[in-house]
Legacy VTK file of the C-alpha trace (Angstrom):
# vtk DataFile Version 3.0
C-alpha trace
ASCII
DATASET POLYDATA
POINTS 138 float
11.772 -21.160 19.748
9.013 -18.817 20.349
8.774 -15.582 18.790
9.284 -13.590 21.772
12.931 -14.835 21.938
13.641 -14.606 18.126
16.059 -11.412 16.956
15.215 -8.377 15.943
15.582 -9.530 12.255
14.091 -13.191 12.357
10.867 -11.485 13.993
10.755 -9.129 11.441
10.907 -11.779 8.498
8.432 -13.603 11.198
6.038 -10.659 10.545
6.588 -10.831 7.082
6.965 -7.155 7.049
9.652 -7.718 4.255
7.387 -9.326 2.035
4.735 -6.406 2.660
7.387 -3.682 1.793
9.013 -5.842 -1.295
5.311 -5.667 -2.431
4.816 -2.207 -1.832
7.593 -1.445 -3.605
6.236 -3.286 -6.594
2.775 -1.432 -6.232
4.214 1.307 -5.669
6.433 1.958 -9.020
2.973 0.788 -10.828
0.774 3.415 -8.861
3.561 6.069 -9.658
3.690 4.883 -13.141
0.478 5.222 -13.826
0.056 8.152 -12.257
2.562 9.660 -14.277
0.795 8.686 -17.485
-2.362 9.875 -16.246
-1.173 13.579 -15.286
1.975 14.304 -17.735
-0.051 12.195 -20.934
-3.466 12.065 -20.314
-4.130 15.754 -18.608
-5.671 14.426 -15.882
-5.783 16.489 -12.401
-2.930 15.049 -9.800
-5.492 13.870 -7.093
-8.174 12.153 -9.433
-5.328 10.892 -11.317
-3.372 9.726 -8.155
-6.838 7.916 -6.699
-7.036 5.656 -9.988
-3.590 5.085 -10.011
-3.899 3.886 -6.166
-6.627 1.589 -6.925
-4.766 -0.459 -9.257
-1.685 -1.110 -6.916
-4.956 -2.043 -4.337
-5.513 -5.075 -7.004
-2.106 -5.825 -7.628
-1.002 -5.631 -3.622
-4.173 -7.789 -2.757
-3.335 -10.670 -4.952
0.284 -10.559 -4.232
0.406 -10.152 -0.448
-2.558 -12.915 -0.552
-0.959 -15.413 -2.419
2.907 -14.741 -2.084
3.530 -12.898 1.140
0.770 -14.310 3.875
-0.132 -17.201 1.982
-3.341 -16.737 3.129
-5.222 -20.125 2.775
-8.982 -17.702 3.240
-11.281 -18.648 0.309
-13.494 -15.569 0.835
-12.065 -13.553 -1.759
-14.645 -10.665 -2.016
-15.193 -10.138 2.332
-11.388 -10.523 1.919
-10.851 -8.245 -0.453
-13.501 -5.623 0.425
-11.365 -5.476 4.247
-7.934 -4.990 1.940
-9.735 -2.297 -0.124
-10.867 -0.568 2.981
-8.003 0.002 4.728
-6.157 0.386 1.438
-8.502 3.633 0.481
-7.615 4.827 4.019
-3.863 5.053 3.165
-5.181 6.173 -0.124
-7.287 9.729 1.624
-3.868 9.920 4.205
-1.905 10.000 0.925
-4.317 12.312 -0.691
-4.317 14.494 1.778
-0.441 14.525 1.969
0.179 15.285 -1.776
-2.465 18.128 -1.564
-0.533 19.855 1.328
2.797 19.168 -0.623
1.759 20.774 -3.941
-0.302 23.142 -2.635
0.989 24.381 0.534
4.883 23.327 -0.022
5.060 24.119 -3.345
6.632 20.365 -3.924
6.098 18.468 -7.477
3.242 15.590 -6.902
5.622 12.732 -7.575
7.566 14.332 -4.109
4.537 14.860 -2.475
3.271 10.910 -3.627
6.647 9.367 -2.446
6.349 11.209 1.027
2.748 10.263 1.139
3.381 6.351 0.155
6.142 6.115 3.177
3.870 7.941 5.864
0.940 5.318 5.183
3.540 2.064 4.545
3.475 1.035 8.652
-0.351 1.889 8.996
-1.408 -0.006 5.600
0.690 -3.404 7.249
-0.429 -3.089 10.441
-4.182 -2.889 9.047
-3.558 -5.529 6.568
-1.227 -7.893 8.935
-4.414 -7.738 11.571
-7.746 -7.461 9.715
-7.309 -9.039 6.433
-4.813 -11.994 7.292
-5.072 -12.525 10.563
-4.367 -15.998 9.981
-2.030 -16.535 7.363
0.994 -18.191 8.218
LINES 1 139
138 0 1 2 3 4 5 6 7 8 9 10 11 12 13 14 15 16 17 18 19 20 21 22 23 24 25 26 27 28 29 30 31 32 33 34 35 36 37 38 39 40 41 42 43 44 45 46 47 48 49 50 51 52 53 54 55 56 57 58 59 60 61 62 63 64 65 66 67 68 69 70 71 72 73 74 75 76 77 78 79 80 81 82 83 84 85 86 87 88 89 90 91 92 93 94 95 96 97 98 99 100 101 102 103 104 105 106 107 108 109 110 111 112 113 114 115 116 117 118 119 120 121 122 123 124 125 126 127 128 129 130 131 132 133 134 135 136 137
């Protein structure tokens, strides 16, 4: 059956869209957890904090989504990575930019503003990720 004529739900599994936000999820609670230790038990500044914290759920996304989720068969780690990275860090200034306006502006806690700012960037970050750095994973 082609995957024009699959359901709603089998061509979402098809995308592996499920996979990607299982993932996220995953990189997400260790971004937020390390974000909290860097702000509330290190001192460090919400955005510098929230940038490091958002580089190490890059790492953990990459090697999960790679090897779990496309099952991506690409042995150029580094190009492959470097792609991942980059559109990663451009969810990472959207979500930088969103916890800003909701400490700053809305008055919001950062772990608010970080959980709106993960779910605004979730589609973009697959969509990047789905056609630039596995385009031709299963």
């Amino acid at each position: 059956m082609s995957s024009s004529r699959l359901s709603l739900p089998a061509r979402i599994c098809n995308e592996k869209i499920v996979g990607f936000f299982l993932i996220g999820i995953v990189s997400s609670l260790i971004d937020i957890g390390l974000l909290v230790l860097l702000c509330s038990y290190m001192g460090i500044w919400y955005l510098p904090a929230a940038a490091m914290s958002y580089c190490c759920g890059i790492v953990f996304s990459y090697l999960l989504n790679k090897f779990l989720n496309f099952r991506d068969p690409d042995r150029h780690y580094l190009v492959q990575f470097t792609t991942f990275a980059a559109i990663s860090v451009s969810c990472l200034l959207v979500n930088l930019c969103i916890i800003w306006l909701c400490v700053e502006v809305f008055s919001l806690d950062y772990l608010t503003g970080k959980i709106i700012a993960t779910l605004c960037a979730f589609f973009w970050n697959y969509h990047g990720q789905r056609q630039y750095t596995f385009p031709h994973a299963n």
